[in-house]
C-alpha positions, 0 to 999 in steps of 0.5 A, a space after each residue: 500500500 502507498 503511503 503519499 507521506 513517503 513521496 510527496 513534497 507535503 510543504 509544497 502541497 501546502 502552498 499550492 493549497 494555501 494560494 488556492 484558497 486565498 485564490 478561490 476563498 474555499 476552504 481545503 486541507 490534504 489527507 492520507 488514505 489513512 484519514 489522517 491529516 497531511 496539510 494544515 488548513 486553509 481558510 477554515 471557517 468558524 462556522 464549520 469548525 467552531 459551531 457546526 462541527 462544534 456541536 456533538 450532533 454536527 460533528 457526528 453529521 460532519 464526519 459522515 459527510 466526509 466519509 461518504 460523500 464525493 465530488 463536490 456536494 452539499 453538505 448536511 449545514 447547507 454549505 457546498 464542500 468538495 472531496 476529489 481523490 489523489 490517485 497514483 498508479 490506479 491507487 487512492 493514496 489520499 484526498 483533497 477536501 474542502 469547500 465551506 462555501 455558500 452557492 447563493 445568499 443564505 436564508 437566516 431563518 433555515 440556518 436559525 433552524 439549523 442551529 436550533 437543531 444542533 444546540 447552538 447559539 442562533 445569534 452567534 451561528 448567523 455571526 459566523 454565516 455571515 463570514 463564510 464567503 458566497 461563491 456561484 455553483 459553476 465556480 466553486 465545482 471548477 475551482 474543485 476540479 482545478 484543485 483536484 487535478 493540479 494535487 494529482 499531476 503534482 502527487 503523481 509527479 513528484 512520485 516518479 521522482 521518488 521511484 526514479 531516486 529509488 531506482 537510481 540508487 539501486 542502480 549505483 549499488 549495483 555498479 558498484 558491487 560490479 566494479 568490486 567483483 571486476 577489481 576482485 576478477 583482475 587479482 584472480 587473473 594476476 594469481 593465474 598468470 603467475 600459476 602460467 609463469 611457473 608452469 612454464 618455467 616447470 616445464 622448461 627446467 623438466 625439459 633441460 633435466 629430460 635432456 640430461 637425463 637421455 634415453 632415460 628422460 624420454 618420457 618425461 620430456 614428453 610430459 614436460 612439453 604438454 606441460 609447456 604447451 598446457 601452459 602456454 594455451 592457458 596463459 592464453 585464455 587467461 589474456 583472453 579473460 582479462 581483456 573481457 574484464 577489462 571491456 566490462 569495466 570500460 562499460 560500467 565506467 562509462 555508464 557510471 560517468 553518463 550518469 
């Protein structure tokens, strides 16, 4: 399961949501799949937070809009609010909420009834209605909207970034585990061409004895030069390996330095 606070620039989701609001004077705040909130609010109300959330049977009310309701929408205190997905690789990974806005002029006496309802002081809930911003219908879903894309094209791009970072990373821990094991490699062969060297001197001192020794040393000269010949063919294949190794780490090397 994605967790968006491993990835996401949460300071500047905060600022692309603050300037939202002070844009469109809609509330919003970020939250994890979790519900847990990621951002800190902008352009909170005291209406919502204050009175209608303030009171048990509002906040219980408030809550059940959050979780059930999507898009942008009329929440249960008349005010229109708004919850749009954040989305990565076909995953909700979180949302952004908001809205705490009023389509068209409030009726005083349907919110009195409101609060009435709910256990609030009418006087001091028509205060704080009197403070929340009026915005037309057809403005506050395309503000909605705006907000919900550019929070998902920024979540989406800033996680490639992450995934990029990671995998780089991965990458440059291999490159040098090969660079180990090519270093590892090149002593190796030295140790075998130095086995090659005295195989060869070996061969070359078995031969002079075999000379020495006449009819006698016959047969080991015979054994003495396949030794020679043995020694010659695998120092051979040893250039052979090392000159691959070596093509190998030109590769890596260039490979790390277009990095």
């Amino acid at each position: 399961m994605l967790d968006i606070r491993e990835f996401a620039d949460l300071e500047q989701l905060q600022i692309i949501q603050d300037l939202f609001s002070d844009a469109t004077g809609l509330a919003a705040i970020a939250v994890a799949a979790d519900g847990k909130y990621i951002t800190k609010g902008s352009n909170f109300t005291d209406f919502c937070m204050k009175y209608t959330r303030g009171s048990e049977l509002g906040a219980m009310r408030c809550i059940q809009c959050d979780n059930e309701c999507t898009g942008t929408y009329f929440c249960h205190a008349g005010l229109m609010d708004f919850s749009a997905d954040i989305v990565i690789k076909g995953e909700k990974v979180g949302a952004i909420i908001g809205g705490q806005v009023l389509p068209s002029e409030p009726d005083e006496e349907k919110f009195r009834g409101i609060a009435r309802e709910l256990g609030v002081n009418e006087n001091a809930y028509i205060r704080a209605l009197e403070k929340v911003p009026v915005r037309d219908e057809k403005t506050i879903r395309a503000a909605a909207d705006l907000l919900g894309n550019i929070v998902n094209l920024l979540c989406n791009f800033q996680y490639e970034q992450y995934i990029n970072a990671r995998r780089l990373d991965t990458f440059n821990e291999e490159l040098a585990g090969i660079n180990a094991n090519i270093t590892s490699a090149k002593d190796l062969m030295r140790d075998l061409h130095n086995t090659a060297t005295m195989e060869n001197i070996l061969a070359i001192n078995a031969n002079i004895e075999a000379a020495q020794a006449g009819k006698a040393g016959v047969g080991f000269a015979v054994v003495a030069g396949e030794i020679g010949e043995l020694s010659k063919q695998s120092a051979q294949v040893y250039n052979e390996i090392e000159d691959l190794v070596n093509e190998i780490q030109k590769s890596v090397n260039k490979i790390k330095s277009a990095g």
